[in-house]
N, C-alpha and C positions, 0 to 999 in steps of 0.2 A: 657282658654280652658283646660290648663292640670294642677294639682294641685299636688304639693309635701308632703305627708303625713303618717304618721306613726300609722303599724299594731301590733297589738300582738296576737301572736298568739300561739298554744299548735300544737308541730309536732310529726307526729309519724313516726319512720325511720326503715323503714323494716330490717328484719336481714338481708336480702340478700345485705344490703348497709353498714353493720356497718364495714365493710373493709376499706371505704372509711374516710379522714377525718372530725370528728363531723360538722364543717363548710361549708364543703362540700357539705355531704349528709343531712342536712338542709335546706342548700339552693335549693337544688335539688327539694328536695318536694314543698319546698316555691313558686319556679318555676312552678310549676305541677298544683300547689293547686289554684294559683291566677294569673297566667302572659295569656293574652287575658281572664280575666274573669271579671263579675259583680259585685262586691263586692255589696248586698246589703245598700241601702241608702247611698251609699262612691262614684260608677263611675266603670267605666272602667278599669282595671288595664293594663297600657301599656310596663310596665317596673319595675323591681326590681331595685331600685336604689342603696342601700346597706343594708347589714347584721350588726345591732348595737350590739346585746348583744344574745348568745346563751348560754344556764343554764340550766343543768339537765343531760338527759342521762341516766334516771332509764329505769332498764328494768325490766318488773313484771314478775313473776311465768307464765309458763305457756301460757304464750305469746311469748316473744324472741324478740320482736322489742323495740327498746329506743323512750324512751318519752321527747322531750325538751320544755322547755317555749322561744320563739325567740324576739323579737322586730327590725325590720325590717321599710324601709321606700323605701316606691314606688310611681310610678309618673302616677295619673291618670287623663283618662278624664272625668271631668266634667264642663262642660261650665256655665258658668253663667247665669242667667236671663235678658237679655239684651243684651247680646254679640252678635257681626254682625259675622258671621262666611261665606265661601263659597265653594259651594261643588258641585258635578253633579247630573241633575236630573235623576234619576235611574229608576221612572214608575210615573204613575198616573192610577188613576180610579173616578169615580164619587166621592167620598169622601175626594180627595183631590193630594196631590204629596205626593214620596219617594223621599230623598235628599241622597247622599251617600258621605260621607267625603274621601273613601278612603279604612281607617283602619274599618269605623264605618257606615253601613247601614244602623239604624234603625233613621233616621231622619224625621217625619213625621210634613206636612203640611197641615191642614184642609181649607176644603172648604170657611168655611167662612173667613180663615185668607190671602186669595189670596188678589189681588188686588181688586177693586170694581169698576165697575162690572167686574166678571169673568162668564164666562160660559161654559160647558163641551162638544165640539165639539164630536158627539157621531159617526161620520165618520169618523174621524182622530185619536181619543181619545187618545186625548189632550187638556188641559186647553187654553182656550182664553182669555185675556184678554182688553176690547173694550176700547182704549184709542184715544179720539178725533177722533171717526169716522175710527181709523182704527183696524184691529183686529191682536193683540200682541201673536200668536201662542209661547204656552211653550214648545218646542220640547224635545223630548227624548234625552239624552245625553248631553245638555249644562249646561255651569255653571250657578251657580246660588245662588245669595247672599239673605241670610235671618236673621232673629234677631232671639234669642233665647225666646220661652216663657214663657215656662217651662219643666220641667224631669219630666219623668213618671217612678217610678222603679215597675215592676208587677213580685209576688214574684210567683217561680214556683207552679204550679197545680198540682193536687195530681190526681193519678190514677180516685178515683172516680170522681172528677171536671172533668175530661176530658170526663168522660164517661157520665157524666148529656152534660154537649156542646154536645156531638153526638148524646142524645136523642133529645136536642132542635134542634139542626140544623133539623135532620131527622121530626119532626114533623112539625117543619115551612114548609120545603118542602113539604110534603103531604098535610099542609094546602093549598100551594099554589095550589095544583095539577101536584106537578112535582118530577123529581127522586132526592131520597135521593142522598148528595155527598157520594163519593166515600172515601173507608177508606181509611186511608192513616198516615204521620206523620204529629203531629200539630207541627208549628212552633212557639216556645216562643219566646219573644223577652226580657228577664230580665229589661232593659235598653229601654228607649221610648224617642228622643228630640222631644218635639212640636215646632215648629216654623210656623214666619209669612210671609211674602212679604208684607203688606198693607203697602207702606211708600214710601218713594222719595229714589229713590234709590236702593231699594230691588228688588229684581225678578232675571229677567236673566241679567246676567252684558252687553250683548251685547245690551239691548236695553240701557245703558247711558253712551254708548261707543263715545265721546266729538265728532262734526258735525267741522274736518275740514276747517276751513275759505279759499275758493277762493282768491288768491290772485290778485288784480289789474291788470288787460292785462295792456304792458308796453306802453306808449303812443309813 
């Protein structure tokens, strides 16, 4: 799930820090720049594990902040393609579950990757799943073990792209005959886990939670 990996990177260290030492205020930004971020196609950056080599410290004309080359090595997540991981179920909607680890929300479960048959209880709403005649409700809040299937990284949208989504959203609505959504902020997600449940074992831990054996009445 979390991998040990080394960045390089180009820092730029404000005048208002060059008090502070080169080491220091490196690390500082390093911190700033990547500790809970994305790192495209890399994971999650959950930690700066250490400072290998910091080189430079020009500072140009006209500017007033030092410039360093750093090499650095931090500890991220990224789960593999297959890995059983287990986490809370956070929401569902017709489209499938939200899983949340914790540190990491964006764990998404499609529809067709639930168990089979599943069905979307639209009174409860909540996933059901019909095992041997009886119905397997995925309730809000339980744990819940899944395999990984794969990472989705979606790199941020740029002012115009977002403004095309509010034209489309806004015309779908009107096609439908109903009110445009409401403006608002869009939430990106950099980082996407797809995951499954289809499998002996997966879902909610409480249903393969071991049946107790009766023991003998003593004679």
């Amino acid at each position: 799930m979390f991998i040990l990996t080394t960045v390089e990177a180009d820092v730029r260290v404000h005048p208002r820090d060059l008090n502070k030492p080169p080491l220091t205020a490196v690390t500082d930004v390093i911190e700033q720049l990547y500790l809970d971020k994305v790192v495209q196609d890399l994971g999650l950056v959950v930690s700066i594990y250490d400072i290998q080599q910091v080189q430079g410290g020009h500072i140009y004309p006209n500017d007033g902040a030092a410039y360093f080359k750093a090499r650095f090595r931090c500890i991220v997540f990224r789960p593999f393609v297959g890995e059983v991981l287990v986490g809370k179920l956070l929401s569902c909607n017709k489209e499938g579950l939200r899983v949340s680890l914790g540190f990491f929300s964006d764990v998404l479960i499609p529809d067709y990757a639930l168990q089979s048959p599943s069905y979307y209880n639209e009174e409860e709403g909540v996933w059901v799943w019909k095992y041997e005649g009886s119905d397997m409700f995925m309730d809000i809040g339980e744990e819940i073990r899944f395999r990984v299937a794969s990472l989705r990284f979606n790199a941020t949208p740029t002012s115009a792209q977002l403004q095309q989504q509010a034209a489309a959203a806004a015309a779908a609505a009107a096609a439908d005959g109903g009110q445009p959504p409401p403006a608002g902020p869009t939430v990106h997600s950099p980082l996407e886990v797809l995951g499954d449940i289809d499998g002996d074992g997966l879902g909610l831990t409480c249903w393969w939670q071991p049946v107790a054996e009766e023991e003998p009445a003593a004679s």
